[in-house]
Structures are given as structure tokens and as C-alpha cells.
C-alpha positions in Angstrom: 9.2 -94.9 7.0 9.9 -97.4 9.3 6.9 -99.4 10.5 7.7 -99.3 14.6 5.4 -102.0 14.9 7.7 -104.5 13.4 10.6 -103.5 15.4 9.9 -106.1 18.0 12.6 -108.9 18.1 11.2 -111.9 15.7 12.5 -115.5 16.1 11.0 -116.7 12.7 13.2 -118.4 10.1 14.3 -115.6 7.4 13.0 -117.5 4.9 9.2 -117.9 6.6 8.5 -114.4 5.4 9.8 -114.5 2.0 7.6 -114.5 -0.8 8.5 -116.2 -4.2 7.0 -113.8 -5.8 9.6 -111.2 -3.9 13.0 -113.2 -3.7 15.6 -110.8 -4.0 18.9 -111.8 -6.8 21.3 -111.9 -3.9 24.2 -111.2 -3.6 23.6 -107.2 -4.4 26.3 -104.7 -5.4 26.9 -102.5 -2.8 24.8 -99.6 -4.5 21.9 -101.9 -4.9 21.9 -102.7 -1.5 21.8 -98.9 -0.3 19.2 -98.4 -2.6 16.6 -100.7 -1.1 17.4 -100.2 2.0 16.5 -96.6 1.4 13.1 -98.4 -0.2 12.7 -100.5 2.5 12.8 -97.6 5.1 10.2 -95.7 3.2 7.2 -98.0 2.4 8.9 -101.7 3.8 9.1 -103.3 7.3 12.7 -103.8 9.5 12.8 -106.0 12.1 15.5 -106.7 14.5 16.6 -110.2 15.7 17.3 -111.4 19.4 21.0 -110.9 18.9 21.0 -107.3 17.6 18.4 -106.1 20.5 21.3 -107.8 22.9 23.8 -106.5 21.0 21.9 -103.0 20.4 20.9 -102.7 24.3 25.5 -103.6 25.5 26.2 -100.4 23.0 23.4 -98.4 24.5 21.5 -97.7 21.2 18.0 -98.2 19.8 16.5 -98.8 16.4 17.1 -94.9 15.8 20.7 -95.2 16.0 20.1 -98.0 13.4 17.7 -96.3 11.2 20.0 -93.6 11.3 23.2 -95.8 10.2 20.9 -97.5 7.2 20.0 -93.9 6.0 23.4 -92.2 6.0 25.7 -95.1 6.0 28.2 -96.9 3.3 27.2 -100.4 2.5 30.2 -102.5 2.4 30.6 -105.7 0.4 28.1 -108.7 1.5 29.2 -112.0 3.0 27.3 -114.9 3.2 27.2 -116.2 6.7 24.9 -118.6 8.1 22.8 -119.2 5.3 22.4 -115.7 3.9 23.6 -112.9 2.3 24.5 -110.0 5.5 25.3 -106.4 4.3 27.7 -104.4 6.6 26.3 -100.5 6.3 29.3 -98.5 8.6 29.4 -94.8 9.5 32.4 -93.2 11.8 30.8 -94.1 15.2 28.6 -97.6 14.3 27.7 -100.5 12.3 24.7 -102.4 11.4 24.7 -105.6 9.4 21.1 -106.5 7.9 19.5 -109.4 6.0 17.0 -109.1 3.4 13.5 -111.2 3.6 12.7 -109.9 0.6 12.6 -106.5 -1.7 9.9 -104.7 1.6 11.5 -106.4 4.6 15.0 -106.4 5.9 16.2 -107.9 9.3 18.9 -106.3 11.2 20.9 -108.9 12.9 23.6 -107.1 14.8 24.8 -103.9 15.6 27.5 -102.1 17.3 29.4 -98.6 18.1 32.7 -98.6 16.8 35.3 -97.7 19.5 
């Protein structure tokens, strides 16, 4: 389950939640990924950065649309950009790229409807 609590925009450093203890091997294999997101969504926190709210709020969707795209989406291969591994998950109509904080906590950073 999503904690809705934690879906307010955060402007911390990715790396000021992370736990030692809870670093994540990174880069995951696609599957991997899908896999903890799914964890993540059950017992774990998502939040969502400045830039996907903005993002989020020009496409007209909400962290529904997202949580939705996380659930049923495909993961596509991971690039590192800006510091840290992103993970592209895609259905027909959107896409949402997340982060993870560690193996409970994943940051979305962008989002987007697909033409």
C-alpha cells in the first residue's frame, strides 16, 4: 500500500534517506526492479519530487495514475542520470521514471502521458 502521507513533494538529497543498512545493488535487472516496486507499494513509502508534481499536474494526472503505471507497467532498462540509477516503467498511455532510496522507499521523479 502506498503510504499517502509521504506523497508530498520532498526536496531532500536522495541519499539523506538511505540507510547503509538498506543500500540497494544498483543497477537492477529490469525484473528486479518490478519486483520491488511491487514491495515498495505494499509495505514501503513513494514520494514524488518537485519536478514530477509539475510534470504530473501539465499531464493532468495524480499519484493514482502513477501508482497505477508502477503496478501494471513494464520496467524498461535503467539509466544513470544525475547521480542515480532512474527506472523508466511505461504502459500504452504514460510513463513514470522512479529512483530508489533504498529497498522501502522509491522517489518518482517525472511523469508523463504519452501522446
Amino acid at each position: 500500500m502506498v503510504d499517502m502521507s509521504s506523497m508530498a513533494s520532498q526536496d531532500a538529497d536522495e541519499d539523506d534517506c538511505e540507510d547503509e543498512d538498506e543500500a540497494i545493488d544498483e543497477p537492477l535487472a529490469p525484473d528486479q526492479a518490478k519486483r520491488l516496486i511491487q514491495a515498495i507499494l505494499k509495505t514501503g513509502t513513494v514520494s514524488f519530487s518537485d519536478h514530477a508534481n509539475k510534470e504530473m499536474a501539465n499531464d493532468d494526472m495524480d499519484a493514482v495514475d502513477c501508482t497505477n503505471v508502477l503496478r501494471g507497467g513494464v520496467v524498461e532498462q535503467p539509466e544513470f542520470e544525475n547521480g542515480s540509477w532512474r527506472y523508466r516503467v511505461r504502459t500504452n498511455r504514460m510513463v513514470v521514471v522512479v529512483a530508489f532510496r533504498s529497498k522501502e522507499a522509491l522517489r518518482v521523479v517525472t511523469a508523463w502521458r504519452i501522446p
